[in-house]
C-alpha positions as CSV (number, residue, x, y, z in Angstrom):
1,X,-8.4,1.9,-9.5
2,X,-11.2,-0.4,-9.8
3,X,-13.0,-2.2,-6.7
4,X,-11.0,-5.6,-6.8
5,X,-12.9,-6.6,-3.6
6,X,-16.3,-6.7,-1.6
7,X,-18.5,-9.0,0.1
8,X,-20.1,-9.6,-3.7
9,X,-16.8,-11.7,-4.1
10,X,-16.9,-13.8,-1.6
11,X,-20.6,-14.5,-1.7
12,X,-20.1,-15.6,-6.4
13,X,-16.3,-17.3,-5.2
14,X,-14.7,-15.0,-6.9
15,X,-11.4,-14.0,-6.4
16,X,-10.0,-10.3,-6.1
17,X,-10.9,-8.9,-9.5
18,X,-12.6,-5.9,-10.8
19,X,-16.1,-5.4,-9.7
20,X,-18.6,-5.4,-12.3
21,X,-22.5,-4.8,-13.6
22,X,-22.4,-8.3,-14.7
23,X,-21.5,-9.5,-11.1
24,X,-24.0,-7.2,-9.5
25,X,-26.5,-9.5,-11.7
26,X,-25.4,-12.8,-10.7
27,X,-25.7,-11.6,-7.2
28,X,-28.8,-10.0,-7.9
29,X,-29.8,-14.1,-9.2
30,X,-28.6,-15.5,-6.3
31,X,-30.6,-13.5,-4.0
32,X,-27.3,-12.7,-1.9
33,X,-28.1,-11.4,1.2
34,X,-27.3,-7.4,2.9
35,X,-24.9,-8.1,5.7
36,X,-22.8,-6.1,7.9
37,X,-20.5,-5.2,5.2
38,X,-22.9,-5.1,2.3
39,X,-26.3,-2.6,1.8
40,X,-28.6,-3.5,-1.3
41,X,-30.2,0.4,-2.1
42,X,-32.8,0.6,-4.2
43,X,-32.7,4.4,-5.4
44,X,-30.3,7.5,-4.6
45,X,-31.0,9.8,-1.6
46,X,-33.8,12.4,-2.6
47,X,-32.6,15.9,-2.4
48,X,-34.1,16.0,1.4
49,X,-31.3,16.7,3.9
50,X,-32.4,14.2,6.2
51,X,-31.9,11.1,3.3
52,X,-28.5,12.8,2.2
53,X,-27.4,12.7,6.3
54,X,-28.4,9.0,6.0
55,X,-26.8,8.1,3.3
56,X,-23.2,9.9,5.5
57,X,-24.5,7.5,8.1
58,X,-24.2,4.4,6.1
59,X,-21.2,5.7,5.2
60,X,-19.8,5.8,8.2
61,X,-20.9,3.1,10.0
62,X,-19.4,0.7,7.5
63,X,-16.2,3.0,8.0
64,X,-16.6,2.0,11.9
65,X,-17.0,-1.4,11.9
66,X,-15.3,-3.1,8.9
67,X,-16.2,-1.8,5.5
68,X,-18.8,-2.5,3.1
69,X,-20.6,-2.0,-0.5
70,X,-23.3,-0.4,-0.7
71,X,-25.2,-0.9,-4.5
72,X,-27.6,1.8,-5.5
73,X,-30.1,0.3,-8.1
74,X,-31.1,-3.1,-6.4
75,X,-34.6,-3.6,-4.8
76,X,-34.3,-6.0,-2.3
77,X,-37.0,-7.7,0.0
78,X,-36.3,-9.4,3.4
79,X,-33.1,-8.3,2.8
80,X,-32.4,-10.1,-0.4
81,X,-31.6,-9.0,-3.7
82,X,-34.8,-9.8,-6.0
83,X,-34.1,-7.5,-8.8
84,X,-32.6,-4.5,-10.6
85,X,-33.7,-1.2,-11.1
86,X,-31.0,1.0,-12.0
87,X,-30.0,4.2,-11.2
88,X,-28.4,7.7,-12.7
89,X,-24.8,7.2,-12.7
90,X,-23.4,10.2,-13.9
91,X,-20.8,11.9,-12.7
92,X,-23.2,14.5,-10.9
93,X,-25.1,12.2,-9.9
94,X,-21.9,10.3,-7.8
95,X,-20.6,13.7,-7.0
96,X,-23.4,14.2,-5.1
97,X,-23.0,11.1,-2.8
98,X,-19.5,12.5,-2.5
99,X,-20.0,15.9,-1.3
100,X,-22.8,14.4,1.3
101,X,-20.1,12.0,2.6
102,X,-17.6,14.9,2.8
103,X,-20.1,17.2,4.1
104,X,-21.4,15.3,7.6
105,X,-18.0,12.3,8.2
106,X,-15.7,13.4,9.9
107,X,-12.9,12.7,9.8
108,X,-12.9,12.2,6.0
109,X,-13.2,8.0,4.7
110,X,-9.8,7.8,3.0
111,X,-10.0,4.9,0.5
112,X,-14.0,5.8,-0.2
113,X,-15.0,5.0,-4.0
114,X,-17.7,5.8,-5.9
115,X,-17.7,4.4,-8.9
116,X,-20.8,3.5,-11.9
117,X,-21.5,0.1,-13.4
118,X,-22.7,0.0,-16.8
119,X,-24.7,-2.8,-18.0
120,X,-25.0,-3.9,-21.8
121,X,-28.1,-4.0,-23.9
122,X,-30.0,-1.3,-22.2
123,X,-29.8,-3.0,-18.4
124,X,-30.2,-0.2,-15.7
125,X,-27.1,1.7,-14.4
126,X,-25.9,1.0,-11.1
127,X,-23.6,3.2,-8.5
128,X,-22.0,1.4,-6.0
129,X,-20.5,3.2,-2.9
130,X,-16.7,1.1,-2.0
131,X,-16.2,1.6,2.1
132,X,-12.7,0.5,3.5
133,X,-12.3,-0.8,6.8
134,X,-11.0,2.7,8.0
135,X,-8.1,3.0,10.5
136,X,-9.1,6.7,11.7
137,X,-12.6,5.1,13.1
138,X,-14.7,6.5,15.1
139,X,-16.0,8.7,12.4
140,X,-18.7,11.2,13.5
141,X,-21.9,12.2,11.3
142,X,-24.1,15.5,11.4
143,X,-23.2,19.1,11.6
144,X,-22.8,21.4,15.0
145,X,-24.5,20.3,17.9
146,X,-26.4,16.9,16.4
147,X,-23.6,14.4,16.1
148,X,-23.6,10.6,16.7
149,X,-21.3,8.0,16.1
150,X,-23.1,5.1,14.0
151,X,-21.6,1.6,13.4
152,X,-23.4,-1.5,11.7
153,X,-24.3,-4.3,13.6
154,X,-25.5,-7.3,11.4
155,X,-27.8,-5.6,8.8
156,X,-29.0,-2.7,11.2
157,X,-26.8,0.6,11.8
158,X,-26.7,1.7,15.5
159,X,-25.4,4.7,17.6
160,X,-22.6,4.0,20.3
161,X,-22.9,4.7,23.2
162,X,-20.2,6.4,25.2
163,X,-18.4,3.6,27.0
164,X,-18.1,2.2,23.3
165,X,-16.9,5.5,21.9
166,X,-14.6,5.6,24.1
167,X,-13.3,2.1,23.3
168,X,-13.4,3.3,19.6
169,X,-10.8,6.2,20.4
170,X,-8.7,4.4,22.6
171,X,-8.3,1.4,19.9
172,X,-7.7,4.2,17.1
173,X,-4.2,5.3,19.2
174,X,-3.0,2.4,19.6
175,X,-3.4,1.5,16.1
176,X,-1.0,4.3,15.5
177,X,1.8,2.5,17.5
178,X,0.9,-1.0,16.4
179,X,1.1,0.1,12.8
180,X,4.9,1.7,13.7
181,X,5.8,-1.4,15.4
182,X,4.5,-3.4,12.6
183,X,6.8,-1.8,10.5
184,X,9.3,-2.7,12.7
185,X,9.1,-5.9,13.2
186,X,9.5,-6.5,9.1
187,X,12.8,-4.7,9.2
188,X,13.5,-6.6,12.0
189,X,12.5,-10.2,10.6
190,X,15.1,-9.4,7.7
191,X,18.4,-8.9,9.7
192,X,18.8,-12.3,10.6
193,X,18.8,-13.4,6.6
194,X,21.4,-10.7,5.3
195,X,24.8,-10.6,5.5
196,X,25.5,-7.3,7.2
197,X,29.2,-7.4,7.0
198,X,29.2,-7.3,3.5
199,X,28.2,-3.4,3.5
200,X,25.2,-1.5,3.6
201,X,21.6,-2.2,2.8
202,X,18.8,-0.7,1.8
203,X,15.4,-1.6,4.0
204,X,12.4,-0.8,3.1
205,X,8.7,-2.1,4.6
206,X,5.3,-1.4,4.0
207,X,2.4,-2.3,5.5
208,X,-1.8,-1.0,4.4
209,X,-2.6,0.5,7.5
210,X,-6.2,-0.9,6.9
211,X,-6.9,-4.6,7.0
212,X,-7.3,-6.4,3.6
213,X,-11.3,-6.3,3.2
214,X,-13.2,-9.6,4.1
215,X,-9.6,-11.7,3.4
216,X,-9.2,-11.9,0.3
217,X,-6.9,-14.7,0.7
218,X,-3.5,-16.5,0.3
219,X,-2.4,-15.2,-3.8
220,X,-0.7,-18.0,-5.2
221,X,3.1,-18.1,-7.0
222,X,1.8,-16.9,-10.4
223,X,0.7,-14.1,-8.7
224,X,3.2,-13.1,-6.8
225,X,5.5,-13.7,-9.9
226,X,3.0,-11.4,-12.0
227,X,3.2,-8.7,-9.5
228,X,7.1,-8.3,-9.5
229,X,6.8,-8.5,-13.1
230,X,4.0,-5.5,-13.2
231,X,6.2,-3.7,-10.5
232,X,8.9,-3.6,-12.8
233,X,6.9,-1.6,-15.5
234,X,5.7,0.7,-12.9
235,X,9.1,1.5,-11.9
236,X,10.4,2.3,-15.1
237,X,7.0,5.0,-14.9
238,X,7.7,6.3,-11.6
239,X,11.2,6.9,-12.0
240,X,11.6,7.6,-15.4
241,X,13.8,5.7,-18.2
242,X,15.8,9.2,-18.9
243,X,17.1,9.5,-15.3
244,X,19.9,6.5,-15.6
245,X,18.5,4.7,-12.9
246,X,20.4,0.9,-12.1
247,X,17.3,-1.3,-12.2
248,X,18.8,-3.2,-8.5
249,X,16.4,-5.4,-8.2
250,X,16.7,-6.9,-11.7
251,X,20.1,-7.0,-11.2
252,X,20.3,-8.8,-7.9
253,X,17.3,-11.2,-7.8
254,X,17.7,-14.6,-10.4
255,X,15.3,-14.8,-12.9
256,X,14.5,-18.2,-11.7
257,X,13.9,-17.0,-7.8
258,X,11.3,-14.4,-9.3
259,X,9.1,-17.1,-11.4
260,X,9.7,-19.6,-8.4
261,X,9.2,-18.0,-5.1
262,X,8.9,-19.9,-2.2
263,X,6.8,-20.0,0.6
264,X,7.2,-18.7,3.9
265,X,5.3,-17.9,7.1
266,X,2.2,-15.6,5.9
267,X,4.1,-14.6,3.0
268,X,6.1,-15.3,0.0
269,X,9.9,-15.3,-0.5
270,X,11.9,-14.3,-3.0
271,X,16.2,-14.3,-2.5
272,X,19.3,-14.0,-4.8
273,X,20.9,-17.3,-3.0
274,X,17.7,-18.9,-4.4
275,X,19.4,-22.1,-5.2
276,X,21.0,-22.3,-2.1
277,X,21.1,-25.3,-0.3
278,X,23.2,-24.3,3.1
279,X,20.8,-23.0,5.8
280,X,23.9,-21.2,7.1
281,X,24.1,-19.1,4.0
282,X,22.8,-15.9,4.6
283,X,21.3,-13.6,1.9
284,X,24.5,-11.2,-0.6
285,X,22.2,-9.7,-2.5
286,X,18.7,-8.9,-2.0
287,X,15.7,-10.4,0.0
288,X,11.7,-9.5,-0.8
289,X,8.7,-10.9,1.1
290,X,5.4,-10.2,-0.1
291,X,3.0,-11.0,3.1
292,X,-0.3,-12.4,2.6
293,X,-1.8,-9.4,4.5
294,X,-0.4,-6.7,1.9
295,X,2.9,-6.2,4.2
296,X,5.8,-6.1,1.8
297,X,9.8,-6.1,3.6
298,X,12.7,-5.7,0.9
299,X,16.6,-5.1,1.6
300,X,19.0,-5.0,-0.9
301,X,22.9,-4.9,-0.3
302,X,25.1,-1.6,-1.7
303,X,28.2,-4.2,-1.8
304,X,27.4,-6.1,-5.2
305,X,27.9,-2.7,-7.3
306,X,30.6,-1.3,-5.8
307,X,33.2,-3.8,-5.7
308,X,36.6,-2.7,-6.4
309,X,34.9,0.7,-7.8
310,X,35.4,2.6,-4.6
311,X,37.7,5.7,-4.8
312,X,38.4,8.6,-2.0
313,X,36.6,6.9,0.9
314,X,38.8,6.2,4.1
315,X,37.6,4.8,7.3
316,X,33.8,4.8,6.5
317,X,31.2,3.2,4.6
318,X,30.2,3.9,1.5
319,X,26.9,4.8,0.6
320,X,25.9,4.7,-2.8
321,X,23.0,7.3,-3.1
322,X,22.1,6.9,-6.1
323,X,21.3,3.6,-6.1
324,X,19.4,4.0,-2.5
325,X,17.0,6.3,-4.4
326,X,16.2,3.3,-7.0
327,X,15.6,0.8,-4.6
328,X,13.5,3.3,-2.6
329,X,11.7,3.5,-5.8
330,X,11.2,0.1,-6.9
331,X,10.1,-1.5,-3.9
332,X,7.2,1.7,-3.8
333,X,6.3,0.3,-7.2
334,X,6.4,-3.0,-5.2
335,X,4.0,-2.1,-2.7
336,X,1.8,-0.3,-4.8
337,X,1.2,-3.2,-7.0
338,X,1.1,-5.9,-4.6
339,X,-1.6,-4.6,-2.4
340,X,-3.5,-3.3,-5.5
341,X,-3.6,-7.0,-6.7
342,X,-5.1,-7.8,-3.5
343,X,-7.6,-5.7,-3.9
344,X,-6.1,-3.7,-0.9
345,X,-7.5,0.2,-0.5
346,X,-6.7,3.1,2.1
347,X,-3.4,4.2,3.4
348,X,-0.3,2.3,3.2
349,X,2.4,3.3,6.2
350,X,5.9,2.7,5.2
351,X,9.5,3.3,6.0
352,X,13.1,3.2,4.6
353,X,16.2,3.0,6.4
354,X,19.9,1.8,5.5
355,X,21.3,-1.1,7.5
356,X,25.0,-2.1,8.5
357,X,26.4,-3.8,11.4
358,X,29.3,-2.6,13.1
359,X,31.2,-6.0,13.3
360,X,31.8,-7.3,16.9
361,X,35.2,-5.5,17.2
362,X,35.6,-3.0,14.5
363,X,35.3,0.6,15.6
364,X,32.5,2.6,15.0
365,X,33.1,4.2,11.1
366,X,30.6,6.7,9.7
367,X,28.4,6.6,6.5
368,X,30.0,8.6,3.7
369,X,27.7,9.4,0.5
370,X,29.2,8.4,-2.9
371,X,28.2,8.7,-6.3
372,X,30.0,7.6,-10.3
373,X,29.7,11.3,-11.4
374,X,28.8,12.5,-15.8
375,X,32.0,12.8,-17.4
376,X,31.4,13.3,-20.9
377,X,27.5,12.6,-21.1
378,X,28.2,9.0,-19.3
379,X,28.5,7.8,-16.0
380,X,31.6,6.8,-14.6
381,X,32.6,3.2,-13.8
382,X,33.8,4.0,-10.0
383,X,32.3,6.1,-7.2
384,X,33.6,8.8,-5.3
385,X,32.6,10.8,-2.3
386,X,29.8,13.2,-3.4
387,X,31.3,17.1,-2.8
388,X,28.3,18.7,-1.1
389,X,27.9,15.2,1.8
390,X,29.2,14.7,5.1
391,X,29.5,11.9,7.0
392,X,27.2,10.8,9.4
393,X,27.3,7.9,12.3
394,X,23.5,7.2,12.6
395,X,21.0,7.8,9.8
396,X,17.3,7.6,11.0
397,X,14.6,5.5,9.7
398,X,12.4,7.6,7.4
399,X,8.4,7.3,7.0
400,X,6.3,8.4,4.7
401,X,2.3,7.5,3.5
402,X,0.4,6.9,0.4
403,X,-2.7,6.0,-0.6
404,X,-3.1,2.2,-2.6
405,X,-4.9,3.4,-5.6
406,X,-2.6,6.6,-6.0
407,X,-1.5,7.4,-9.5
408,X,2.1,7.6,-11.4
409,X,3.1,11.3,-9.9
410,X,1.7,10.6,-6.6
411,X,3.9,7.0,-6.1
412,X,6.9,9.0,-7.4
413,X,6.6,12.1,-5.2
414,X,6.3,9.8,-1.6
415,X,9.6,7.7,-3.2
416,X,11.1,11.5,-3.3
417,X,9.8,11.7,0.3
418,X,11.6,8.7,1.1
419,X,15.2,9.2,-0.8
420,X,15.0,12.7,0.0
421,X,14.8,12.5,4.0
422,X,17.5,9.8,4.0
423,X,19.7,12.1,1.2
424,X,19.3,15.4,3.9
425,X,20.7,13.2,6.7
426,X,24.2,13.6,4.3
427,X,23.5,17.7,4.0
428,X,22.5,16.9,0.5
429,X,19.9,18.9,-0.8
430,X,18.1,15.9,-2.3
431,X,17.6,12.8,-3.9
432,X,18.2,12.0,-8.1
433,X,14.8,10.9,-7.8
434,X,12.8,13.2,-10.4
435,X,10.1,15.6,-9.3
């Protein structure tokens, strides 16, 4: 995944888009100026240990405060850019920088990119180092008994001290519980829209546990439209066409709520009662925010495929598994590509869980799951209780966590993750999701 955005962005007015040589020039022009979250390098570390723990310490002081670029290949003076002068950009040569960062931070920088810029016509080579804001700060530098804790202050990098190290640690916990509350609270800011008596849902949020870098800003409706469209490709990737999967989204969500979202608090909103006029009329089919800040919050309803299709089920809900695990899996597509077109990095903390509401009178029914079984090399028009399930009364919220540039096989196995914890909760063995 390329760098979609630094402080080189903001300074041209550029919005989140792959970094290249050619910007690195027009900074390099503009005499942009280092900063807290950017570091103009003139040359690679030597092969001296003490340049090689300094390069770690640039590292991870932009890992400690809020990230950062850092350009090998630009001389600079007073801080400024004044001009280019390249670097090797192999992949030894980046390897290197990576095994130094590996070697002396601790814990690792998840999200850290090192990537080479190639200019045209014979302009000089450039690395540049991509830090995110990282949620596991404080990292530590050095090796046995010579450690320090460096963060960036303005253009300088300085060592806390202890009372600020201990803030550090302190802050890192409870961004642990924020980031589970966060989670939460999307889940939570969906019930009020859907219509829980109509059957179950599916819920799933998601959330980059790191801060977008610098803000990249509000994306507008094209966007949003584009990324539901790209999402939608991905899907068909992670899941696999050959599997049978029901494409729920597509078959719940208008095509004219998906190239007309509207807006909403922080966010955009996209509903199958799109053309609804009633503000009583709560939400059949499926709901999707995409949040400004790279939080996404989807819930589908079960109810809209299995009406009148429903077979051997007696006081309890049905669960159609099948579909869960495609829903799962498109809105991890979902994710994915939304904070990607943000130009998001790092982890992304998410959860799935199935929703229903008991009804203010009705007694207390269990979950049973179903499935339309193969006969004859097809699937069967109506569902049935899967053999190998039980019911259950309470399934718990799953989690899982994946990285924002992860690839095809990566995105499919924590959408396994997901269908397979909820699919367990039934004593199933797993979920139709492929492996």
């Amino acid at each position: 995944m390329p760098i979609m955005w630094s402080r080189l962005h903001a300074e041209l007015g550029l919005s989140p888009t792959p970094l290249t040589h050619a910007m690195v020039v027009q900074a390099v022009e503009a005499g942009v100026a280092e900063a807290d979250d950017l570091d103009w390098k003139q040359a690679l570390p030597p092969e001296v240990e003490k340049k090689r723990l300094e390069f770690a310490k640039d590292v991870a002081a932009m890992a400690n405060t809020r990230g950062g670029l850092i350009v090998h290949g630009v001389r600079e003076k007073n801080e400024r850019a004044v001009g280019l002068t390249g670097v090797p950009n192999g992949e030894r040569d980046r390897q290197a920088l990576r095994s130094f960062a590996n070697r002396y931070v601790r814990p690792l920088v998840d999200g850290l990119r090192i990537e080479a810029l190639d200019g045209e016509d014979g302009a000089p080579g450039l690395i540049v180092v991509f830090v995110p804001p990282s949620p596991d700060a404080p990292h530590v530098i050095g090796e046995k008994n010579e450690m320090g804790v460096p963060y960036r202050y303005g253009t300088d990098t300085n060592w806390m001290s202890e009372g600020q190290l201990e803030r550090a640690y302190r802050d890192r916990f409870t961004r642990r519980g924020d980031d589970r509350a966060a989670l939460s609270a999307l889940i939570d800011g969906l019930r009020p829209e859907i219509d829980l008596l109509k059957g179950v849902w599916v819920a799933v949020a998601a959330r980059p546990v790191a801060p977008l870098a610098l803000l990249s800003g509000r994306p507008e409706r094209e966007q949003v439209t584009a990324t539901v469209v790209k999402a939608e490709e991905l899907v068909n990737e992670v899941f696999g066409k050959s599997q049978g999967r029901v494409p729920v989204l597509n078959e719940l969500l208008p095509r004219g709520a998906i190239l007309n979202p509207r807006n909403g608090l922080r966010r955009w909103v996209i509903r199958s009662n799109h053309s609804s006029v009633d503000p009583r009329e709560l939400v059949d089919g499926a709901i999707v925010e995409l949040h400004h800040d790279g939080s996404v919050a989807v819930a589908m309803g079960m109810s809209t495929f299995l009406r009148g299709r429903v077979s051997g089920v007696v006081d309890a809900r049905p669960v159609p598994v099948r579909l869960v695990d495609a829903a799962i899996a498109e809105t991890i597509a979902l994710v994915s590509t939304h904070v990607r077109e943000l130009g998001g990095v790092g982890t992304i903390l998410t959860s799935a869980s199935v929703l229903w509401d008991y009804g203010p009178v009705q007694p207390i029914r269990p979950l049973m799951a179903i499935d339309n079984r193969m006969i004859g090399g097809t699937r069967d028009s109506r569902y049935s209780p899967v053999e190998e399930a039980r019911g259950v009364r309470h399934l718990l919220a799953v989690e899982a966590s994946f990285s924002a540039d992860d690839d095809v096989a990566a995105l499919r196995g924590v959408a396994r993750q997901l269908a397979d914890d909820l699919s367990q909760q039934f004593g199933m063995r797993g979920s139709s999701i492929p492996e």
